[in-house]
C-alpha positions in Angstrom: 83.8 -42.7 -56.5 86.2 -45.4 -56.3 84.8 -48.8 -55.8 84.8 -49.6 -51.7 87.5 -52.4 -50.4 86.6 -55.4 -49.9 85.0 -56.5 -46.8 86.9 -58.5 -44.5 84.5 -61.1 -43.0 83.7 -62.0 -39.0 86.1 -60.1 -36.8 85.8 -56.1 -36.8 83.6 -56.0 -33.2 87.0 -57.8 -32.5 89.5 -55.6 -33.3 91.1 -52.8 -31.2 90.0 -49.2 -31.5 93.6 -47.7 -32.7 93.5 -50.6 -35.6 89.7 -50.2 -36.3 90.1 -46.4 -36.8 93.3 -46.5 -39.0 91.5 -49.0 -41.3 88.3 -46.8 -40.9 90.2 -43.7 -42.1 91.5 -46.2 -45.6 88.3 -47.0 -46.4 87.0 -43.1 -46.1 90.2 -42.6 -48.4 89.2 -44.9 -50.9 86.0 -44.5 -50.8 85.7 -40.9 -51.2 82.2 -40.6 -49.0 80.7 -42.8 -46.9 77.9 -42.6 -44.5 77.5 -43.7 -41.0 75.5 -46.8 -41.5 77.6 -48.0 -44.4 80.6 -48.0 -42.1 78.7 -49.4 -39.5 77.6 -52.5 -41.4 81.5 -52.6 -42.9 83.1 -52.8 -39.3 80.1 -54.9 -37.1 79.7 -51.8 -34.9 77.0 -50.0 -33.5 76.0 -46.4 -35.3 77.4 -44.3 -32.2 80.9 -46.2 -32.4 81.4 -45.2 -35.8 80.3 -41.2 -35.0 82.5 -41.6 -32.4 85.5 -43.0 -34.7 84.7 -40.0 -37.3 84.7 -37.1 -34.6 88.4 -38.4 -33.8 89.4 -38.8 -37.2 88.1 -35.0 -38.1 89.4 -33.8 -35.1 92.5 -35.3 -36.0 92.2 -33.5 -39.9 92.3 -37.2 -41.3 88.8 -36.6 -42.4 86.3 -34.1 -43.1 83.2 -34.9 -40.7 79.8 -34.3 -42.5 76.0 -34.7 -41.6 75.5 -38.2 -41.4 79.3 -39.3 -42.5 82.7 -38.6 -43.9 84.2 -37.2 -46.6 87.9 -37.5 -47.4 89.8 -34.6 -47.1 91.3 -35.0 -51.0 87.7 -35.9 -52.6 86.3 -34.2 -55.5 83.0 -33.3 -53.4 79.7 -33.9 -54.9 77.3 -30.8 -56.4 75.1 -30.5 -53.4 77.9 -30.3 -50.6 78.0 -27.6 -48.6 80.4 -25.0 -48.1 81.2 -25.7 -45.0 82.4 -29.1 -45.7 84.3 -27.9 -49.0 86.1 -25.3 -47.1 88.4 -28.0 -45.2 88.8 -30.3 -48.9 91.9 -29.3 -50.5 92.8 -26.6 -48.4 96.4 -26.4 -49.5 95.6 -26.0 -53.2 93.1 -24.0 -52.4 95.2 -21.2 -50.4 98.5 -21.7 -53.0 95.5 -20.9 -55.7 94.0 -17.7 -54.0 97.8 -16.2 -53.2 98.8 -16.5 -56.8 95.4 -15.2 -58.1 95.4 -12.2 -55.1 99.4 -11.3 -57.2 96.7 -10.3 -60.1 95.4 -8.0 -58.3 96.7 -3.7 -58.4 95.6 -1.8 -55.7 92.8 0.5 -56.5 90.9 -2.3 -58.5 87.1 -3.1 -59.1 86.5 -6.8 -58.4 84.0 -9.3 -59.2 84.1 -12.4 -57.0 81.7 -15.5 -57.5 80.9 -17.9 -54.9 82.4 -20.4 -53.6 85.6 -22.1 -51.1 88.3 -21.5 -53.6 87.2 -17.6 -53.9 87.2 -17.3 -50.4 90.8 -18.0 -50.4 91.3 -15.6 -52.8 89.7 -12.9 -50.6 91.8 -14.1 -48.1 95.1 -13.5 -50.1 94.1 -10.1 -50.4 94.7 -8.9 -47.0 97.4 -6.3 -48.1 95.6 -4.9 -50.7 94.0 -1.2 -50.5 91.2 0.6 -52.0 89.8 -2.1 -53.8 86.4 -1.9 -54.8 84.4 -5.4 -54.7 81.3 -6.6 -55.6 80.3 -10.3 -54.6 77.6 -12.8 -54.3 80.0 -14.7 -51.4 78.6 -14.2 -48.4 81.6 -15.2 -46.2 83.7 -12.6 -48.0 81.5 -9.8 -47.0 81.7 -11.5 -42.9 85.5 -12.2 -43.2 87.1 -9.4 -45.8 88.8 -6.4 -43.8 87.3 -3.1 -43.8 91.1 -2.1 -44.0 91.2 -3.9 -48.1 88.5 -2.2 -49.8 87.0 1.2 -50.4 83.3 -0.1 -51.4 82.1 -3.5 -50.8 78.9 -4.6 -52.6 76.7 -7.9 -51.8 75.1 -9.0 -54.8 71.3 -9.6 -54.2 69.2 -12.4 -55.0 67.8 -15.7 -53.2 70.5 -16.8 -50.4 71.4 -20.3 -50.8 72.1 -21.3 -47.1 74.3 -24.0 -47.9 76.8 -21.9 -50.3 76.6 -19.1 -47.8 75.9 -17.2 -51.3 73.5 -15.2 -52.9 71.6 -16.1 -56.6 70.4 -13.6 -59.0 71.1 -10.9 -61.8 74.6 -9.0 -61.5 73.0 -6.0 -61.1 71.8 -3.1 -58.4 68.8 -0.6 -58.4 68.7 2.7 -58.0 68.0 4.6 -55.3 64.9 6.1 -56.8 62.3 5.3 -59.9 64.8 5.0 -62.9 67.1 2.7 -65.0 69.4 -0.6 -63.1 73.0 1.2 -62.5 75.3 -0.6 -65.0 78.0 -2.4 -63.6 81.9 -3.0 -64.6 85.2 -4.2 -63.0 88.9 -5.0 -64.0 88.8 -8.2 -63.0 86.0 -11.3 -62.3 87.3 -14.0 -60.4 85.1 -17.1 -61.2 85.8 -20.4 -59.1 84.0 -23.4 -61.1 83.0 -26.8 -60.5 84.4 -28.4 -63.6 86.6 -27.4 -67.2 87.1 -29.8 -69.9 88.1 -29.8 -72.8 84.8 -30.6 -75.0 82.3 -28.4 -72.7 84.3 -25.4 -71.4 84.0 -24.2 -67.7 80.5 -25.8 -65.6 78.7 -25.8 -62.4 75.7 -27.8 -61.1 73.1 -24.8 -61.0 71.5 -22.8 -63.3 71.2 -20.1 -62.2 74.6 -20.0 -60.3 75.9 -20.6 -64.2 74.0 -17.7 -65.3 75.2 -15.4 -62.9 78.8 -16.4 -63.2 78.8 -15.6 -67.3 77.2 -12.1 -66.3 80.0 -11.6 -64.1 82.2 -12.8 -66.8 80.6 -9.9 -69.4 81.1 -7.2 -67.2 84.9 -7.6 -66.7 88.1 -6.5 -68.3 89.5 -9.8 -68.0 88.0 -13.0 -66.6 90.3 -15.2 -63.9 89.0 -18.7 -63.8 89.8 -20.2 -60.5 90.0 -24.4 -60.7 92.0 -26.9 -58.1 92.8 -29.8 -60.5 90.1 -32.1 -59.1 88.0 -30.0 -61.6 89.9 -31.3 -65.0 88.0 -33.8 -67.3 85.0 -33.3 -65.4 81.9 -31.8 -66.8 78.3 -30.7 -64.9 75.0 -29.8 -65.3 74.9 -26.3 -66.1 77.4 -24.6 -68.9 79.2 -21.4 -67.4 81.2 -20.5 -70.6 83.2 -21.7 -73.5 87.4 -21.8 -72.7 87.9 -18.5 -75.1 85.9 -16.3 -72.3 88.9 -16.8 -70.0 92.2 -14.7 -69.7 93.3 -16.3 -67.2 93.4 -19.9 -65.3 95.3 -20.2 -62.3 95.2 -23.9 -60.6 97.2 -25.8 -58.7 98.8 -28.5 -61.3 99.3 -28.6 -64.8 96.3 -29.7 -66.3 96.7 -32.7 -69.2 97.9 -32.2 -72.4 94.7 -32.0 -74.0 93.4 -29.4 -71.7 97.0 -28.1 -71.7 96.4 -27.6 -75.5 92.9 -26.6 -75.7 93.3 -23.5 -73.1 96.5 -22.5 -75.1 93.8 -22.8 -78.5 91.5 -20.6 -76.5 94.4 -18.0 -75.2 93.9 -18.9 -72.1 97.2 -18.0 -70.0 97.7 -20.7 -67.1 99.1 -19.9 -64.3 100.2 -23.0 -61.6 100.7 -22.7 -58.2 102.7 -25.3 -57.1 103.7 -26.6 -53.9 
C-alpha cells in the first residue's frame, strides 16, 4: 500500500462537498484502501459524511464501495477480499483477458475453470461457443453461463467459501453407486491466480484453493494461466505450481524482462491483450 498523503491540518469541516469529495477520491487513489474512520479522522467529518461521500464516489465508478470503506478501482486487492468487490477492480483488463483466453477455446471442448473474477470473464467471453463441456468450482459461472454454451456443466464439490462464491475440495466426482471416483480430464484448465514471479512460480493465499488449482492443472491437456499484471513480482502464501506447468499465459501487459525471460525458460507462450 502506498504510504497515505499527508494530512492538511485545521480546515476540512470547512471545505465544500464537490472539493472534499475530489480530494477524498485522491487519497482512496493513493492509498489503495482505506476505511471509514480513517477518512473520517483525515477530513474532520462525522462517520455518516464520509459513507455518504463513498456511496457517490462508487456510484459515480471512481471507487469501489466495500464493508466499512473503499477500495480504489486499480488496487491490487488484498487475499481476503471478496469477490464481489474484485469483480468491479480492473474490469477492463479483466474482460480484454477473458476474450483473448475465450479465442483458445474450439467448440466441442472439455473445460476446467478455477475460481475466481478474472475466470468469470472468461466464461463470459464464451458466449458463442457450443457444446462445450465444463467442469468448475466458480459458482457464478454455473448462475451466469448460458445453457445455450455448453453440453454438460459440472459444479465441483467441496466446502462453499461464501465470499469467493466458490467451492473447495478434491477435483473429482463419485459415482453413482458403491465403486471407484470417475476419473476426470479436459483439453484445457483455465487457472486465474493471485500472484507469478519469477523465483516462486504461480500462488494464491489458500491452501487448499492452491491444491485444487494444481489438480486441475494435472488433469488437463494444456494449462492457461490467467493473470492481470497487478499479479507480477508478487508472491503469496500458498504455492499453486512452478512456471514450466503452464502452456499458456495470457495477461493484459507485458510482464518485466525478468519474468518476460523466465516464462520464455519455462515455455511458457504469452499471450497480451492489450488495449
Amino acid at each position: 500500500m502506498a504510504p497515505s498523503p499527508t494530512p492538511d491540518p485545521g480546515n476540512g469541516a470547512r471545505r465544500l462537498p464537490a472539493g472534499r469529495k475530489a480530494e477524498l477520491a485522491e487519497f482512496v487513489a493513493q492509498a489503495g484502501e482505506v476505511t471509514v474512520a480513517q477518512l473520517a479522522e483525515r477530513f474532520d467529518v462525522s462517520a455518516d459524511t464520509i459513507r455518504r461521500d463513498l456511496d457517490a464516489l462508487d456510484a459515480d465508478g471512481v471507487v469501489v464501495r466495500t464493508h466499512g470503506g473503499a477500495v480504489s478501482t486499480s488496487a491490487v486487492p488484498r487475499p481476503d477480499t471478496g469477490v464481489e468487490v474484485r469483480l468491479r477492480l480492473r474490469t477492463a483488463a479483466k474482460e480484454r483477458i477473458g476474450v483473448l483466453a475465450a479465442s483458445l477455446v474450439r467448440d466441442g471442448a472439455a473445460l476446467l475453470i478455477n475460481a475466481g473474477s478474472t475466470t468469470l470473464s472468461l466464461a463470459r467471453a464464451l458466449s458463442d461457443h457450443r457444446e462445450l463441456t465444463v467442469a468448475t468450482n466458480n459458482l457464478r459461472i454455473a448462475a451466469e453461463m448460458s445453457p445455450s454454451v455448453y453440453r454438460d456443466l459440472y459444479v465441483l464439490g467441496g466446502a462453499i467459501r461464501p465470499s469467493a462464491q466458490a467451492t473447495f475440495g478434491p477435483v473429482r466426482f463419485a459415482a453413482w453407486s458403491d465403486g471407484p471416483e470417475i476419473d476426470i480430464r479436459c483439453d484445457l484448465a483455465f487457472i486465474a491466480v493471485g500472484a507469478v514471479s519469477v523465483t516462486d512460480g504461480f500462488s494464491t493465499s489458500n491452501v487448499t484453493e492452491a491444491s485444487m488449482m494444481s489438480d486441475m492443472m494435472d488433469r488437463a491437456e494444456r494449462v492457461v494461466v490467467l493473470a492481470d499484471s497487478s499479479k507480477f513480482g508478487r508472491r503469496l502464501f500458498a504455492t499453486v505450481a512452478e512456471l514450466d506447468r503452464a502452456d499458456v499465459l495470457v495477461t493484459d501487459a507485458d510482464p518485466p524482462a525478468d519474468l518476460r525471460d523466465a516464462l520464455t525458460a519455462a515455455g511458457v507462450e504469452v499471450k497480451v491483450a492489450s488495449a
